[in-house]
N, C-alpha and C positions, 0 to 999 in steps of 0.2 A: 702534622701535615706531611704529604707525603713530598718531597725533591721532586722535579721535572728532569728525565734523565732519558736517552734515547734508547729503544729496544735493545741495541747490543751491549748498553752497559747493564741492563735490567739482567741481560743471558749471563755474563759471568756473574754476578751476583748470585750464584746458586746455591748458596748454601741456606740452609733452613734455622729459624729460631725458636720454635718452640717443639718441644720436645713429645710431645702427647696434649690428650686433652689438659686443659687449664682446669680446675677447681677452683668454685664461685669462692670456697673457705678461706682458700689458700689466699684470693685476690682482694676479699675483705681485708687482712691486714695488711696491706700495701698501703701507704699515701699516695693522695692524689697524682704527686709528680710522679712515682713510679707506675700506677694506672698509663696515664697518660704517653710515657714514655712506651711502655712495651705495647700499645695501642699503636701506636707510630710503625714498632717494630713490625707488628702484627699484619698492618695495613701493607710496608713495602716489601714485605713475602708473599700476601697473595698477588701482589700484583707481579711479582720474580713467576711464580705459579699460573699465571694469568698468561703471561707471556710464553712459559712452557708449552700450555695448550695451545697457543693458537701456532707454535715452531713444532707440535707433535712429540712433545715433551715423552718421560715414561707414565706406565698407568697410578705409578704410585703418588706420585707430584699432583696426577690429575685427580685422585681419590684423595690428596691432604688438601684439595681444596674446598673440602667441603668442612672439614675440621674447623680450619683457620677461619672461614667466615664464621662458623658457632664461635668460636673463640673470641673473636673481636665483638660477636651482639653480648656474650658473656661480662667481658671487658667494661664496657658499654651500661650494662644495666647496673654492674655493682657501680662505679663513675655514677651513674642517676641517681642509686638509690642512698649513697653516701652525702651526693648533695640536701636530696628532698630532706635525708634526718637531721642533716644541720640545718636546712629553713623551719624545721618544725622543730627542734631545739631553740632557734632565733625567737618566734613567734610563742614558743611556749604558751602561755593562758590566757595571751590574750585577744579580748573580745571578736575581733575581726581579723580572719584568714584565710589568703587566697583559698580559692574555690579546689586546687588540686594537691592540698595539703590538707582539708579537712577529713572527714571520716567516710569512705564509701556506702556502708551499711548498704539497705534495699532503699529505691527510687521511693517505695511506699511509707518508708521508717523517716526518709528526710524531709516530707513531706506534710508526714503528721505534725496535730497543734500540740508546742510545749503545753505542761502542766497548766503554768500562768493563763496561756491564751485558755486552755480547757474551763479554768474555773473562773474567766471572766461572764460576767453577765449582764445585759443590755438593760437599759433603764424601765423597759416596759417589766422584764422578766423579775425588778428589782420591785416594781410598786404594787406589779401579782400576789408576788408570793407573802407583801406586808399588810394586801390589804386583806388576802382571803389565807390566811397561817394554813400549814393542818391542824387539823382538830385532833383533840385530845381527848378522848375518852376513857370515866373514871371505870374500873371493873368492878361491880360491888364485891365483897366477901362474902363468901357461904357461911352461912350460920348454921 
């Protein structure tokens, strides 16, 4: 989270932490606490950045802030996606799981009847087919 700090301590705070774009590769092998840490960092530069603009800062400070927010949604998503793999490693096989852990597929595919439901059949459908079979017809042999 970010410190409560007054605009003029935000101004000498100038200087910047991150050096170019972040790569999501590079920020997979980080742990968590270092995710989180450089998220912090990330968060009280644009706000250094934020400040810049509205004191008429230079144009380049004003163009790295579009960076640093990709940066920190970047941050951000690998943080989410590191968590979801561990609840879905937690959960592993079994039977019942959260709704935003299971499989997205199509609205159509989650909806269809398993196999099971497919080759259930209803009691009337059961005493039809026993009491009227198909018929089996024997095919003579040509002589």
């Amino acid at each position: 989270t970010l410190q409560h700090c007054t605009v003029r301590e935000l101004a000498k705070n100038t200087h910047t932490v991150t050096m170019g774009k972040l790569k999501a590769h590079e920020l997979r092998g980080k742990g968590k606490a270092d995710l989180l840490k450089q998220l912090d960092s990330l968060k009280s530069e644009l706000a250094v950045l934020r400040v810049a603009k509205v004191t008429g800062g230079a144009a380049s400070k004003l163009a790295k802030i579009k960076v640093v927010r990709k940066d920190i949604a970047r941050v951000l998503t690998v943080n989410n996606q590191k968590t979801k793999a561990a609840f879905r490693k937690d959960y592993g096989t079994s039977k019942y799981v959260p709704v935003d852990l299971r499989r997205k597929k199509t609205r159509a595919l989650r909806r269809a009847l398993t196999t099971k439901e497919r080759s259930i059949k209803s009691k009337r459908t059961q005493t039809r087919e026993s009491n009227f079979p198909q018929r089996r017809y024997a095919v003579a042999a040509q002589a």
